[in-house]
N, C-alpha and C positions, 0 to 999 in steps of 0.2 A: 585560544579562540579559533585556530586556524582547524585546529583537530575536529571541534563541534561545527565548524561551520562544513568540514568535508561531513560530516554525519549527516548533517540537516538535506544537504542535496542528494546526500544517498537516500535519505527518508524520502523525499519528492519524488526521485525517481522510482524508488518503491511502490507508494500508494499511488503519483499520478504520472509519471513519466513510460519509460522504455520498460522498465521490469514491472510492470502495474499487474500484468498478466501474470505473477507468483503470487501476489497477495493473498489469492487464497488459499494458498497452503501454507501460509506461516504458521497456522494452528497444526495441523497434524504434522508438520516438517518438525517443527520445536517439542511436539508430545513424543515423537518417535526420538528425536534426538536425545533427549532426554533419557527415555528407557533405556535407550542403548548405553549410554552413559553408565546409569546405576548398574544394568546389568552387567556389565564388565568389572566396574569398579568397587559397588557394593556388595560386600561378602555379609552372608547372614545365613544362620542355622535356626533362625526361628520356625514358630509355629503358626500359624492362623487357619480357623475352620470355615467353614463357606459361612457363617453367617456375619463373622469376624468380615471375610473380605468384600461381602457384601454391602458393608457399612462404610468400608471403606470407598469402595467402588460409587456410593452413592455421594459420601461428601467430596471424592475427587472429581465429580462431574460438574458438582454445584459447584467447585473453586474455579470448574474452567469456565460457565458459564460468566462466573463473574469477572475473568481476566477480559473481558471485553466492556467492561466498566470506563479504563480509563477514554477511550473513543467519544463518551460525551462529553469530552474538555479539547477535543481536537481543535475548536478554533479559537481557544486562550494558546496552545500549542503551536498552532501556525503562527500567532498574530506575535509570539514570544520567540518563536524560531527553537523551538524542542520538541517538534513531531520527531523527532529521530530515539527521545526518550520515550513515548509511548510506545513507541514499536519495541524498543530496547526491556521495557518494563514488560510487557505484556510476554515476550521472548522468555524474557527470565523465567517468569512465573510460570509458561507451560513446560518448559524444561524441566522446573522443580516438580507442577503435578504428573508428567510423565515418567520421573524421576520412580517419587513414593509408588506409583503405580505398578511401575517394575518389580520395585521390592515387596510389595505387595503379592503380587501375582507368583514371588519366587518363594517366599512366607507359604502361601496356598498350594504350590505346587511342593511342594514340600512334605506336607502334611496330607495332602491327595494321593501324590503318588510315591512317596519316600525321596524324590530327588527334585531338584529346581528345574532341571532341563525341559520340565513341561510349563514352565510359566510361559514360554512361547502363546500356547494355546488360549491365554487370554485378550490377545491382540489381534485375534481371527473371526469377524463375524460367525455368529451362529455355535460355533467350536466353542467360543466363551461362556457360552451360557451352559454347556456342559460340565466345563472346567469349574465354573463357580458351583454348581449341580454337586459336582462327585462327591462322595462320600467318601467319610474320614477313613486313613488307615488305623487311628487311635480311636481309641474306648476314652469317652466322657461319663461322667455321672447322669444319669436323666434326666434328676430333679433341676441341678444345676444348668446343667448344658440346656435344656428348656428355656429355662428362665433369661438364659443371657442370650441365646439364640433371639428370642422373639424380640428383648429390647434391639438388638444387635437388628432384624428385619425394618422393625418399626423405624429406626433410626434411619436405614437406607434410605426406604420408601416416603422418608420424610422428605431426605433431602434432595431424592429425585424428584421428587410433586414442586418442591423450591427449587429447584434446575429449571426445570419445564418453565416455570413463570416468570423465572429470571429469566431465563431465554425470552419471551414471547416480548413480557416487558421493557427488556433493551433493545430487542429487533423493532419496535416503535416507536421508542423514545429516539433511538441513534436515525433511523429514516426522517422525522421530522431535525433532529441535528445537522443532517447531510445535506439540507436542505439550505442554502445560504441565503441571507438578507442583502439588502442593498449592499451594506456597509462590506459585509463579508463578502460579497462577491466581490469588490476595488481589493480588498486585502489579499486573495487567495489569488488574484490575478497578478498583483503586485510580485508573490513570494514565487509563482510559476516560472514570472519571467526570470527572479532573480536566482532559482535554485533548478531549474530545469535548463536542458541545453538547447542551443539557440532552433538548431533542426526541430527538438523533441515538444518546444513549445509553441511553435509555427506552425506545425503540420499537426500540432492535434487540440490545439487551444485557439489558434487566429485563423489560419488560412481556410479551413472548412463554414468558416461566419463568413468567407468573404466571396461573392460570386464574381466569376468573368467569362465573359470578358466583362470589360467595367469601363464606358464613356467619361471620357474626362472632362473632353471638351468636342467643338466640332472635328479636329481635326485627329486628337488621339483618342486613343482604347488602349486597356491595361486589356493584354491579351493571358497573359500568364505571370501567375504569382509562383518564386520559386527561394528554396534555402539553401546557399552555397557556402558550406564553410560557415566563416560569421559575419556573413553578408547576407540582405533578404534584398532578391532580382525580381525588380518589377520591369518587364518584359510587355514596353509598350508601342503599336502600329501606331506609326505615324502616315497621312494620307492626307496631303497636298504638295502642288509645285514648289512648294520652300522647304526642304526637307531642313530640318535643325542641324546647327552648326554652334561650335566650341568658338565663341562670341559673345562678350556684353552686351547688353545686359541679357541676353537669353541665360546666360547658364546660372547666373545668381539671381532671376527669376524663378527658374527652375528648381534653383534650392531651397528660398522659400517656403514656394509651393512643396516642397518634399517636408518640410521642419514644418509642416501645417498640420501635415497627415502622420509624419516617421519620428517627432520628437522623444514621445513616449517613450521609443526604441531602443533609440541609437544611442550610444554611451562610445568609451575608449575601445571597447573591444567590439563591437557592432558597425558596420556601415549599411547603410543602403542605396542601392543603385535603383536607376533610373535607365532601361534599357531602350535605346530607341529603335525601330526597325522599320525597313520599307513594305510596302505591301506585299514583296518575295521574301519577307522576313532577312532581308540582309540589313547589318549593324550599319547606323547611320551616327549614333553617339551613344556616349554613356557619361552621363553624372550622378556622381557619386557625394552621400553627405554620410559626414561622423559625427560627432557630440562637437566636437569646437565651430560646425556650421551651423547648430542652431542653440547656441549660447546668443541670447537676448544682450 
């Protein structure tokens, strides 16, 4: 369990944490990785003619379109704690269609130009469409090679027209998915706090919700909200003749009023402080609560 549960936080931190900024290259990071893969490791002397790899080329597109399939069960994923296997699933599968794509392309290059070291040129905007273009170094029958040619087009062009749709229709269905309800919005806040790090879920999921300075009462203002370590510093001017002092019942009033607003929070490994300062911002107290000050 210890191992899935280090995945599940790598997956949050993936999609919504600190590395959120990769996501979107998991698609071509995992299709490239993949070619590279086969092309090192898979040896082949096959043959395939451009209309051959056209057919190919076309259902290898539709498989990728649909590796974005699993995305609209993301939040049976969160609510279960295996978003770390849809990333994992969706990995696999572009590795595999970057895989065949490879071989594909070394097949083609093959029979284009007598050697594989040009399947390169299938992975190069614009150059690819030459590559799939060239003309055979082999002699075909006419009647035959016709005949399979055109099924061999049709087929592509089928499954490109089903790419395109499949795209268009999960880039809508998955935008309304992304879209959370009530319920899912308490669940995804829930799993944030408990799989993203204290800093990475403070500064980009609560403290932007939260304006200050922030009146408390007459006398304080929450001047600055801040994350230390696995402590959240609330950094508050205090501004009267009685400046607060480490004294009952002030300071277990104090906590309280902290387990009012910070219960949600605070657990064994979380505190939160309560900064107090004069109006030169010099420390006047600090109280501090954990999970056993606001156990009921």
């Amino acid at each position: 369990m210890v191992q899935y549960w280090f995945m599940e936080n790598l997956a949050f931190n993936f999609i919504y944490g600190s590395n959120a900024d990769l996501e979107p290259f998991l698609v071509p990071i995992s299709f490239i990785l993949g070619s590279v893969i086969a092309a090192i490791f898979w040896k082949t002397n096959a043959k395939i003619n451009r209309s051959t790899f056209f057919l190919y080329f076309g259902f290898l597109t539709f498989a990728a379109a649909l590796s974005n399939l699993p995305w609209l069960f993301i939040w049976e994923a969160i609510e279960n704690n295996i978003l770390w296997l849809l990333i994992f699933f969706q990995i696999i599968l572009l590795i595999g269609i970057g895989g065949l794509y490879a071989v594909a392309a070394k097949q083609r290059s093959i029979e284009a130009f007598g050697s594989s070291r040009y399947a390169v040129l299938a992975f190069i905007p614009i150059i690819n469409i030459y590559f799939m273009l060239k003309r055979s170094k082999e002699s075909y029958s006419p009647i035959s090679d016709s005949k399979v040619s055109s099924l061999n087009i049709f087929g592509g062009l089928l499954a490109l027209v089903c790419a395109v749709g499949m795209n268009g229709s999960l880039e809508t269905s998955l935008a309304k998915e992304m879209q959370p309800d009530a319920q899912q919005k308490v669940l995804i806040s829930s799993q944030l706090a408990e799989h993203l790090s204290l800093e990475v879920y403070m500064n980009n999921y609560v403290l932007p919700d939260l304006s200050v300075p922030l009146k408390l009462d007459e006398y304080n203002t929450i001047i600055e909200l801040k994350v230390l370590g696995d402590r959240v510093v609330n950094t508050i001017r205090h501004d009267s003749d009685y400046p607060p002092v480490n004294t009952e019942p002030f300071v277990s009033n104090v906590k309280e009023f902290m387990c009012q607003r910070w219960s949600w929070l605070v657990s064994d490994t979380i505190d939160v402080d309560y900064l107090f300062v004069d109006l030169q911002d010099q420390e006047l107290l600090t109280v501090t609560i954990g999970a056993k000050d606001c156990v009921k």
